[in-house]
C-alpha positions in Angstrom: -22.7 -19.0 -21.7 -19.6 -17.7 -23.4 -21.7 -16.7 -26.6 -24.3 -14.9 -24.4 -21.7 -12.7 -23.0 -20.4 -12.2 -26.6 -23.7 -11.2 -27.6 -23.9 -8.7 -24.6 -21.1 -6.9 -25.5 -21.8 -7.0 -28.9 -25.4 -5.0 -27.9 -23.8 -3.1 -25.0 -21.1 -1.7 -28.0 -24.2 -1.0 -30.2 -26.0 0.8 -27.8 -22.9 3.0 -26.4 -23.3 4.6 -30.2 -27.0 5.4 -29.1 -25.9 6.6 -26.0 -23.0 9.0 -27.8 -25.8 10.0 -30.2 -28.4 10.5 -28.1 -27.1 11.4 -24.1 -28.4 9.2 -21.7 -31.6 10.6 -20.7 -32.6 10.9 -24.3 -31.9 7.3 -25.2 -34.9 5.2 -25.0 -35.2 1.4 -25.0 -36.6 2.0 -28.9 -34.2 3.7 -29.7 -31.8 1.2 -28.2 -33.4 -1.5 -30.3 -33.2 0.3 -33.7 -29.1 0.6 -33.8 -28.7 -2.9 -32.1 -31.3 -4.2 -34.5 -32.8 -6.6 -32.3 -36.5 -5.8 -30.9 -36.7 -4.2 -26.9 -38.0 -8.5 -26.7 -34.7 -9.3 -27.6 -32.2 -6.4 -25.9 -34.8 -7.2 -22.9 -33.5 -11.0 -23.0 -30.1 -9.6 -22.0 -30.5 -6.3 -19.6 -33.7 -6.0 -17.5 -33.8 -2.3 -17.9 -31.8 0.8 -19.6 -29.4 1.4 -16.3 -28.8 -2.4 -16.2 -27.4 -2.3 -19.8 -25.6 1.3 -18.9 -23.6 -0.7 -15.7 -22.5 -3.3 -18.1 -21.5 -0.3 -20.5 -19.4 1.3 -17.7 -18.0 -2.3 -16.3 -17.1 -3.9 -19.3 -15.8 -1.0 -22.4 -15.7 2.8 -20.6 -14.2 1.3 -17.4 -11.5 -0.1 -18.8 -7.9 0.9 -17.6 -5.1 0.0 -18.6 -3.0 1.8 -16.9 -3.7 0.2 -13.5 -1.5 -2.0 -11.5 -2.8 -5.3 -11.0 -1.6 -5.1 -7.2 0.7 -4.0 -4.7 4.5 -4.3 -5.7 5.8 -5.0 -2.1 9.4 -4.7 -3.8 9.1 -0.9 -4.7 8.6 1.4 -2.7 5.4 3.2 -2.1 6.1 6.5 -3.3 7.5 5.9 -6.2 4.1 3.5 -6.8 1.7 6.2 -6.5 3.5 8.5 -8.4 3.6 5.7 -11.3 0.0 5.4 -10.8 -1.3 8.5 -11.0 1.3 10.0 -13.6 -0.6 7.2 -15.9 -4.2 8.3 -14.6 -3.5 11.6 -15.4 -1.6 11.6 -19.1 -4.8 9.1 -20.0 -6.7 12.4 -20.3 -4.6 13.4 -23.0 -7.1 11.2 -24.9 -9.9 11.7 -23.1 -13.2 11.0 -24.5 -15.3 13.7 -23.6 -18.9 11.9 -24.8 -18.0 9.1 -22.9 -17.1 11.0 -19.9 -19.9 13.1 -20.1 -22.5 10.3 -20.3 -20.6 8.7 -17.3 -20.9 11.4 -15.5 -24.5 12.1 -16.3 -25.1 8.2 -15.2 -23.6 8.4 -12.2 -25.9 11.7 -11.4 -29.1 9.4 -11.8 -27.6 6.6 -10.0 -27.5 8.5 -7.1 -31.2 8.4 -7.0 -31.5 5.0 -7.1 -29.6 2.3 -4.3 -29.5 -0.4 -5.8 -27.1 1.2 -9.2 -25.7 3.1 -6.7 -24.2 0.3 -4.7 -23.0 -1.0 -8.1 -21.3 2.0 -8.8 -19.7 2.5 -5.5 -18.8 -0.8 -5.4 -16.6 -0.7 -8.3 -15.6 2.6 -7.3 -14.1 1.5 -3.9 -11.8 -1.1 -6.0 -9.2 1.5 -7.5 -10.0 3.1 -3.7 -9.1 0.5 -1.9 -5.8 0.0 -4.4 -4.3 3.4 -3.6 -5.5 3.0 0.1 -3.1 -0.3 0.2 0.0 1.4 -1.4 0.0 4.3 1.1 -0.4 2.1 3.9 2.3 0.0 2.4 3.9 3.6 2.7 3.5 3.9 6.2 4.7 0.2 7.5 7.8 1.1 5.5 8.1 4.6 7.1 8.6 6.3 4.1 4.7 8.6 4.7 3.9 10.2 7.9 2.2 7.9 10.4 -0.5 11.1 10.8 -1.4 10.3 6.9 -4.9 9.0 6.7 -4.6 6.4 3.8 -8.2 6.4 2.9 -8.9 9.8 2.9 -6.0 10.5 0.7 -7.1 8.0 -1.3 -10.2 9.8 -1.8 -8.7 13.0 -2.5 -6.6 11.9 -4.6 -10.0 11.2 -6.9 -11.9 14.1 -5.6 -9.5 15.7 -7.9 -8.9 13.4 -10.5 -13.0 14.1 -11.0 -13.1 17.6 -10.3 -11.0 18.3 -13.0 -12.3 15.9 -15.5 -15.8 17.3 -14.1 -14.7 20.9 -15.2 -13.2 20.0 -18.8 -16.0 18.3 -19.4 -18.5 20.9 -18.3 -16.4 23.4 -20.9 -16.1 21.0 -23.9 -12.4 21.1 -23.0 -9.6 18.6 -24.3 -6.7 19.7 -22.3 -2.9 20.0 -23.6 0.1 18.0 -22.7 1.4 21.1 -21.0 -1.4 21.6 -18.4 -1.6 17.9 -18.0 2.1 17.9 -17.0 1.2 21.2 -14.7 -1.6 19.0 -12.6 0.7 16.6 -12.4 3.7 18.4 -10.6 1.0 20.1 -8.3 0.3 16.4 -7.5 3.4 15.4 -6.6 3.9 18.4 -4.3 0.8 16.4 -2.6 2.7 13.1 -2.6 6.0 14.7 -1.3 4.0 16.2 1.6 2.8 12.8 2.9 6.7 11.5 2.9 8.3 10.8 6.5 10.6 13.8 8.1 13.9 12.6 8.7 
């Protein structure tokens, strides 16, 4: 078992190049087999389809982030947690990977027309959405946000913007500077200081 997952990733990093090379819609399960080296038999033995090995692309090498919290830190406060938190999400774009954004992006538009990858993606999605959700409402039991804040729909436009902005960089070919990252992130934490308690 522990080999086949070696040998997934070891396809999966094979056919990311392809992917790169190629943009999503333009690579084809030959053309997947020629830089893996292995026949469509073989790549077939390990993804049932193209979006199957694209999921275990996003899951397992674009999706990883480092610069998440594991959980909840009861001990600090809330505030200071989700300014941590998205300070780190933000400055990440400094070395952003604009062909690997772009073919996530690009995936997640033909997701949407089909449930079942959908669901996948929305299901890993609502992990790093339920996180945030957890430390405003940690917020809130602590009275340091306004009992009026809705916890998931801050959470949510929290990465309406994280995406809209990545969306538009992207969309321009656009890597942006240290000074505009540090602009976004003031503007966020005008956002964060507005959902704080009033004395």
């Amino acid at each position: 078992m522990e080999q086949k997952e070696e040998n997934k990733k070891k396809i999966a990093e094979k056919s990311l190049e392809a992917f790169k090379d190629h943009g999503y819609h333009g690579t084809s399960m030959n053309i997947i087999s020629s830089y893996t080296g292995l026949s469509k038999g073989g790549v077939y033995a390990y993804f049932y389809s193209k979006e199957d090995l694209f999921i275990f692309i996003l899951e397992y090498i674009l999706n990883q982030k480092p610069y998440y919290l594991s959980q909840v830190n009861h001990e600090q406060s809330a505030y200071s947690q989700l300014l941590e938190q998205w300070k780190s999400i933000i400055f990440s774009w400094e070395k952003l990977d604009y062909v690997s954004t772009k073919l996530t992006f690009e995936f997640w538009l033909e997701s949407s027309k089909k449930p079942e990858y959908r669901e996948k993606l929305l299901e890993s999605y609502s992990v790093t959405e339920q996180y945030f959700t957890d430390i405003i409402d940690l917020g809130k039991r602590n009275n340091e946000f306004d009992p009026q804040v809705d916890s998931n729909t801050m959470a949510q436009i929290f990465w309406s913007y994280v995406d809209g902005q990545v969306q538009f960089w992207v969309a321009r070919n656009y890597q942006p500077t240290l000074g505009e990252l540090n602009r976004l992130y003031n503007q966020l934490k005008l956002l964060v200081k507005g959902m704080r308690a009033h004395d």
